[in-house]
N, C-alpha and C positions, 0 to 999 in steps of 0.2 A: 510592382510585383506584390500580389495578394498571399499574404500567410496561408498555406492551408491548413488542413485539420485532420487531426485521426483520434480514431476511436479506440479507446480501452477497453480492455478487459482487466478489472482488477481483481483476483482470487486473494480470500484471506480466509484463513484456516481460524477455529477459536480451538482452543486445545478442550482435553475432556477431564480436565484437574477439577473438583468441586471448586466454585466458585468462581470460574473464570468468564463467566458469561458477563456480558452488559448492557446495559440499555442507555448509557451513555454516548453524548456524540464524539463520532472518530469520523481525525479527520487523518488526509495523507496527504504526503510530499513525496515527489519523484522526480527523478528527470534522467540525464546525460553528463559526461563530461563536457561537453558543450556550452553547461551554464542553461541549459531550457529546461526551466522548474516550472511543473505541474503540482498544480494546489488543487484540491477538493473538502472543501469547508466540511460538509457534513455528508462523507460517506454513506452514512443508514440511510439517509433519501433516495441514493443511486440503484441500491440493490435492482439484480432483476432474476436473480436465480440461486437456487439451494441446491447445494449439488451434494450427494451421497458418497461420504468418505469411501464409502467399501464398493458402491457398485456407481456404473457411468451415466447411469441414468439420470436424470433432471428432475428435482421434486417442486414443480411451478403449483401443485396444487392442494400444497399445505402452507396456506396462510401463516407464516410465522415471522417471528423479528428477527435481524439479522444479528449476528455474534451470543447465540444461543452456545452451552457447551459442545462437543462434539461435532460442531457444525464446519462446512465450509461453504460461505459464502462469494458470491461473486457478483460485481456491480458492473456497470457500463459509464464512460462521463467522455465526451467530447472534447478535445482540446489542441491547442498549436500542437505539431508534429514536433516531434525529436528527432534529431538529427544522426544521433550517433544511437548505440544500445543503451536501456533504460541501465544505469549504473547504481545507482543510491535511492532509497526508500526509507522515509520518518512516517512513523505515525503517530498521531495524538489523541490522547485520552481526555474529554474533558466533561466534568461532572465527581459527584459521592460515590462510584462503586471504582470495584477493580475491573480488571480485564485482561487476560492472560490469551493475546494469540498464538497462532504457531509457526504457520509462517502467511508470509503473504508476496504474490508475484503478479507482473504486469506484461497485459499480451498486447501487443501494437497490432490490431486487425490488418490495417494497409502493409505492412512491414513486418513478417514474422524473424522476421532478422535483426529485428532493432527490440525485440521482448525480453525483459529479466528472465536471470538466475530466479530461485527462489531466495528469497531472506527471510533466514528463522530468527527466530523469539525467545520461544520457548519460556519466556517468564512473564510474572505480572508486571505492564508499564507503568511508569511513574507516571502522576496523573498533573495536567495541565502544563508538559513539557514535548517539544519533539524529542523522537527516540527511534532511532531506526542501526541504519546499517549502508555505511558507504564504500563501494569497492572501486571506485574511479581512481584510473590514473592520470590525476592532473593537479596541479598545487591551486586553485582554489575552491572553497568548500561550495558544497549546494546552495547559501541560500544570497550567495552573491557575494558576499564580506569577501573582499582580498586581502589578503595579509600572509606573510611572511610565515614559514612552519618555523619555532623555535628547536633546535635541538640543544640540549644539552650532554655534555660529556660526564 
């Protein structure tokens, strides 16, 4: 039995705070409770569309870099299929500036039924760490580690 494949849509908002923009590489992490984690090293390569916070049109023909302020960006990246709904999303900031998204969500083309919620932000990432947002119901975390939740009384 051959793995198949589907297609993302990844939207990620930069907020319009002065100085939130970057030209730093971001990268992301996604998946399922299922344990199927989707890595994309460098985001800004993917890009294939600018899309206008206020209006639904598509701006494909203004050359610009993606996570500009005010911007909402959107990329495409190919990968093993999820099985369940996209639950948790990290992203990673790596380089010298900051970058303040706002949010960002995942459309499964073949599977509009397996697509995140949105996951906000809303503030500047810590730079050279994952940092995201997990709402999965299942006791182990995204990036495979099993282990026991500690609770304390």
């Amino acid at each position: 039995m051959s793995q198949r494949n589907c297609t993302y849509a990844i939207t990620v908002e930069t907020t319009c705070t002065k100085g939130a923009d970057t030209s730093n590489h971001v990268s992301i992490r996604f998946g399922d409770s299922s344990s199927n984690n989707i890595l994309v090293h460098r985001l800004n390569s993917k890009r294939v569309k600018r899309l206008d916070p206020l209006e639904p049109q598509v701006l494909d023909d203004v050359p610009i870099k993606p996570f500009q302020a005010c911007t909402i960006d959107q990329f495409e990246h190919t990968s093993k299929c999820v099985e369940l709904p996209v639950c948790y999303l990290y992203l990673k900031l790596t380089g010298d500036d900051d970058w303040r998204p706002g949010f960002a969500q995942i459309r499964v083309l073949e599977g509009p039924h397996l697509s995140s919620n949105y996951f906000y932000f809303r503030r500047y990432l810590p730079r050279n760490v994952w940092h995201g947002v997990d709402v999965c119901d299942n006791k182990s975390p995204p990036f495979g580690l099993n282990y026991k939740r500690k609770v304390f009384d």
